[in-house]
N, C-alpha and C positions, 0 to 999 in steps of 0.2 A: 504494500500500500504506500511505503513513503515512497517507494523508485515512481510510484504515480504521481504521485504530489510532487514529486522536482521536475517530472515530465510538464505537466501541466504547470508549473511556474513558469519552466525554461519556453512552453509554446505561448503563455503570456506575456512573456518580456522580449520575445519574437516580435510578436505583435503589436504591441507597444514601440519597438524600433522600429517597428518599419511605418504607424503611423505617424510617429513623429518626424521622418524623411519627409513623408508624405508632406505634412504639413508645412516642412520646411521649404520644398520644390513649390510647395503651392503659394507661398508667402512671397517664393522669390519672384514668379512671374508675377505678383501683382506688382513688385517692386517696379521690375521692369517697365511696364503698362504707364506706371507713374511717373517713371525718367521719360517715356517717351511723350508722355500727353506734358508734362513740366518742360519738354522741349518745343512743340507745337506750342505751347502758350508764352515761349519768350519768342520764337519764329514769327508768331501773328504781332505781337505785340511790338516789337520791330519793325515788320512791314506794316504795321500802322501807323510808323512814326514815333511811337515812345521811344523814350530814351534807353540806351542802353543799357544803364547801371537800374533803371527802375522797369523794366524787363526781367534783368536779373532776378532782383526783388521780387518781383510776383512770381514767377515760376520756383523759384527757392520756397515762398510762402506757402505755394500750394504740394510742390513736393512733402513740406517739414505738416503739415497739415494733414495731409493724405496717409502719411506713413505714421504719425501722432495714434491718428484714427483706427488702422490698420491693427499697432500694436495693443491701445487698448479694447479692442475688440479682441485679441487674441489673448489675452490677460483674462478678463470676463469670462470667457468661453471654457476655459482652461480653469478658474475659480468656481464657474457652475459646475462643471466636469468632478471636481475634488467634492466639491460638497453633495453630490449626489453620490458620491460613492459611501460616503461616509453616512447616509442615510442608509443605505440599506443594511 
C-alpha cells in the first residue's frame, strides 16, 4: 500500500509540473501579445504625430498595466486554487 501512495504522489507532482509549464508557456505568449500591441500603440502614436518620448510613455504605461493585471490575476487564481484545497 505505501509503494501506492508514493506512486500516486510521484503521478501528482507529475502533474503539477507539467501544469505549471503549462501555465508558464501560457503567461509567456500573453506576454508576447502585449510587446507587440505596446508596439502598435507607440507605431500609431508616432504616425500621428506624438512625440517621441510621450509614445514611449504610453506604450511602457500600457505594457506595465497589462502585465500588472496579468500577474495579479494569476496570484488570485492560484490563492482560490490553495484555498479550495484546503476546504476539502
Amino acid at each position: 500500500m505505501n509503494d501506492n501512495t508514493e506512486s500516486a504522489d510521484e503521478i501528482l507532482a507529475d502533474i503539477e509540473a507539467q501544469m505549471a509549464v503549462a501555465k508558464l508557456e501560457q503567461r509567456g505568449l500573453y506576454a508576447a501579445a502585449i510587446a507587440i500591441l505596446s508596439g502598435d500603440i507607440m507605431k500609431n502614436a508616432l504616425a500621428s504625430g506624438v512625440p517621441y518620448n510621450l509614445a514611449r510613455e504610453m506604450a511602457a504605461d500600457f505594457w506595465k498595466a497589462e502585465m500588472l493585471a496579468d500577474t495579479i490575476a494569476a496570484l488570485l487564481r492560484d490563492s482560490e486554487l490553495e484555498e479550495g484545497d484546503t476546504e476539502e
